[in-house]
C-alpha positions as CSV (number, residue, x, y, z in Angstrom):
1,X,83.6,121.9,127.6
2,X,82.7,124.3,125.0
3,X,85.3,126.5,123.2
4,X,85.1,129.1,120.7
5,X,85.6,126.2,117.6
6,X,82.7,124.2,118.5
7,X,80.8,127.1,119.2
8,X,81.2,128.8,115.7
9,X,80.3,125.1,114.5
10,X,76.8,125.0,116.3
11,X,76.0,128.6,114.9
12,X,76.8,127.5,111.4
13,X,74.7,124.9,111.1
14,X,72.0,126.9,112.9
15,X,72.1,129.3,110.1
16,X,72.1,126.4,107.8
17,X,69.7,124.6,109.3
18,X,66.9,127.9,109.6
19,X,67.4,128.0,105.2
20,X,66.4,124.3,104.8
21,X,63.5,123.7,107.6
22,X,62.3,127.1,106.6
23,X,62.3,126.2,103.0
24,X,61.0,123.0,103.3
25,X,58.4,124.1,106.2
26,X,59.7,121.8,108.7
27,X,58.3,124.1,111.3
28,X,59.0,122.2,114.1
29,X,62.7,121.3,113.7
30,X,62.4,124.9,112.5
31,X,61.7,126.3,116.1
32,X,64.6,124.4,117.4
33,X,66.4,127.2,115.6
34,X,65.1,129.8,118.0
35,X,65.0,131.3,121.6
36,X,61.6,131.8,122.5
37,X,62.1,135.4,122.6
38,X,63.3,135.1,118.8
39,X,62.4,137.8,116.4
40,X,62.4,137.8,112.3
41,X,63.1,141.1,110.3
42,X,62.3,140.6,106.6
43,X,61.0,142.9,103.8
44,X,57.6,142.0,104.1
45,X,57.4,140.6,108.0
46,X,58.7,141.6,111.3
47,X,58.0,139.8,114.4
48,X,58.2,136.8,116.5
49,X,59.3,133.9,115.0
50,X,55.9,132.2,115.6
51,X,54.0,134.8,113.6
52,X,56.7,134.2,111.0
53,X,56.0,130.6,110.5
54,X,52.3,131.5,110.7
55,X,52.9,134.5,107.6
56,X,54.7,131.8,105.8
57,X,51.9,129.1,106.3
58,X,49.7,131.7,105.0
59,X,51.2,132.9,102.1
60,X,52.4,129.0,100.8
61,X,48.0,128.8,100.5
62,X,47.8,131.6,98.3
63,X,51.3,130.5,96.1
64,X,54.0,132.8,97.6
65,X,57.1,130.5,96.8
66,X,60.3,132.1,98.9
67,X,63.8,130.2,98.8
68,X,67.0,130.9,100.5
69,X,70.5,129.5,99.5
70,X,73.5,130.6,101.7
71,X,77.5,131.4,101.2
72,X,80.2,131.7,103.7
73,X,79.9,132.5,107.1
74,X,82.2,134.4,109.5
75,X,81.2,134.4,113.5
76,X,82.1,136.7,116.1
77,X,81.9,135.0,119.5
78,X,82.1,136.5,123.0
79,X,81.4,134.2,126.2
80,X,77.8,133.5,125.5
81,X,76.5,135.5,123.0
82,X,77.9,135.7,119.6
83,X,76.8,137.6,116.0
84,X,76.6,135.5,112.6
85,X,76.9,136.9,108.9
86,X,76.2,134.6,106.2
87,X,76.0,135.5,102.5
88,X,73.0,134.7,100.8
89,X,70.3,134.9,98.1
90,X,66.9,135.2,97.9
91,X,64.6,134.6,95.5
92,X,60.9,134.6,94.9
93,X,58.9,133.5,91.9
94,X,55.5,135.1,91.5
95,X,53.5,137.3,88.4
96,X,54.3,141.1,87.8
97,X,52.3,143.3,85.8
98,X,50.8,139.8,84.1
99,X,54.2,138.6,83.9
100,X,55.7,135.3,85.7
101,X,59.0,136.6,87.5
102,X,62.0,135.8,89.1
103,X,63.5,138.5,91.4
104,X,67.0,137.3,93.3
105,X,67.8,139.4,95.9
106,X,72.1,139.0,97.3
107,X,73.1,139.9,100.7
108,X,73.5,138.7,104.3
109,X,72.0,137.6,107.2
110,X,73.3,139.3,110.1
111,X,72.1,137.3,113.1
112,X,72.0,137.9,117.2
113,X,72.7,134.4,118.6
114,X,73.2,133.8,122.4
115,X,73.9,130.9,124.4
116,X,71.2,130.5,126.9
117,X,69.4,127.1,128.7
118,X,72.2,125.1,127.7
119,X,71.9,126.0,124.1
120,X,72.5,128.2,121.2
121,X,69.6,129.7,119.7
122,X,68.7,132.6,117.5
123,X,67.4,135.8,118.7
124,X,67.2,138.1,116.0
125,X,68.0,137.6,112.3
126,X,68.0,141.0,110.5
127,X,68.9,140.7,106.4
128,X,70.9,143.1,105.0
129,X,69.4,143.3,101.2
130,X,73.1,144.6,98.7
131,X,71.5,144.0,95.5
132,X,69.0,142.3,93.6
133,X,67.0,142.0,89.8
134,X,63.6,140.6,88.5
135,X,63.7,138.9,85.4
136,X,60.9,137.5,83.3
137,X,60.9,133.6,83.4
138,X,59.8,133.6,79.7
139,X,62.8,135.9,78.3
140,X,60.5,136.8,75.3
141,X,58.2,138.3,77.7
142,X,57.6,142.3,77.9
143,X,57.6,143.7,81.2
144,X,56.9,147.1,81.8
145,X,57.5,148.1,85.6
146,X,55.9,151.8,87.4
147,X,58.8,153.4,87.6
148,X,57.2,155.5,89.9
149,X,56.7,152.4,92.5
150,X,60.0,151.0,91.8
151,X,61.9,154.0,92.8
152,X,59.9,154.1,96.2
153,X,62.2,151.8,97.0
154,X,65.9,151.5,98.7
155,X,68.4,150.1,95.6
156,X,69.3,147.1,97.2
157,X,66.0,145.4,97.1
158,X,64.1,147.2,94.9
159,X,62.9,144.8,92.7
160,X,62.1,142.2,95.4
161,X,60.1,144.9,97.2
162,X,58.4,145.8,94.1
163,X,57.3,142.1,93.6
164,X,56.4,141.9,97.1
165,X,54.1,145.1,97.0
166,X,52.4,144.0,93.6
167,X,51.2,140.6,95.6
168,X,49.7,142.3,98.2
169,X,52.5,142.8,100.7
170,X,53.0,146.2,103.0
171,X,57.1,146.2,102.4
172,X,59.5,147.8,104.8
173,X,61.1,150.8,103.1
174,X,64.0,151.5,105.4
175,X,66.0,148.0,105.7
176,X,69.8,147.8,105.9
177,X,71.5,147.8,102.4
178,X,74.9,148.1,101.1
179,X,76.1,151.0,102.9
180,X,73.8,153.8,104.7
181,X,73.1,154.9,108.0
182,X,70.8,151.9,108.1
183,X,73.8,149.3,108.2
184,X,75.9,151.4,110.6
185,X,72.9,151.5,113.0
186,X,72.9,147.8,112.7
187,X,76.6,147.1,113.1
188,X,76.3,149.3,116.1
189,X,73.8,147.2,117.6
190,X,76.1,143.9,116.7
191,X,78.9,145.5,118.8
192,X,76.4,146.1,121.7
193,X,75.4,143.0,121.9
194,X,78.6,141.7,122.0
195,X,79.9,143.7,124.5
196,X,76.1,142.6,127.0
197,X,73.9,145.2,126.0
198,X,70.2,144.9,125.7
199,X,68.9,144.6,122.2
């Protein structure tokens, strides 16, 4: 029988389990995570979850090194479908202006689950990106950033973006942050899909 304690406990370690395999490129315990219908919003990707895998293959040849690490959850359940927030950083390591970098990026993932086929799986993850900074990995290092760019984009990942853009990425400009019209849209569609609305 399930109940809503065992179900928050599958979704957890769902969550958990998409920062590891994804990290470690375990694609096919990866999938596991996923409906088939599953869809990935990122700052520099959005699409199925296949294509995902396929962006991150490709990038991993060319040196794009991405790692997640996650913070508390809390899960809304309701019957069979259910929405996840977890806290968590990103960060990416990668040259800017001729300068290795480290940009960390803090937020959440705010994540569609449903109970389908006689299983959770994921259906949409969409990030919210709250704040972020790039920092030189050599701190004697001068780094000069276009202010011009930077300022193109939305505060909460900024720098991320900018490091994104400067390795050849096209980078969403209108992702959820902090607070905005953005985030409200998003928790709007979290309610619907609690209450059985379409995504």
């Amino acid at each position: 029988m399930r109940d809503e304690v065992s179900d928050r406990r599958i979704i957890r370690e769902l969550v958990e389990n998409w920062a590891i395999w994804r990290d470690a490129r375990l694609w096919d315990r990866f999938r596991t995570v996923w409906h088939s219908d599953g869809r990935m919003m990122a700052t520099w990707f959005q699409g199925s979850f296949e294509e995902f895998i396929a962006m991150n293959d490709a990038g991993w040849a060319k040196g794009v090194r991405i790692l997640h690490f996650l913070g508390g959850s809390t899960i809304d359940v309701k019957g069979d479908r259910a929405i996840a927030q977890t806290k968590m950083t990103i960060s990416q390591r990668a040259p800017v202006e001729g300068v290795i970098c480290d940009v960390v990026c803090t937020g959440r993932f705010y994540d569609f689950f449903e109970h389908r086929d006689g299983r959770w799986g994921l259906v949409l993850r969409q990030p919210i990106y709250e704040k972020d900074r790039l920092d030189p990995v050599d701190p004697s290092a001068r780094l000069e950033l276009d202010k011009e760019l930077l300022a193109r984009f939305p505060e909460g990942y900024r720098h991320l973006a900018y490091l994104q853009s400067r390795i050849g990425y096209n980078v969403k400009p209108d992702m959820p942050g902090i607070e905005g019209s953005e985030l409200e849209q998003l928790y709007r569609r979290g309610t619907d899909w609690l209450a059985r609305k379409p995504l």
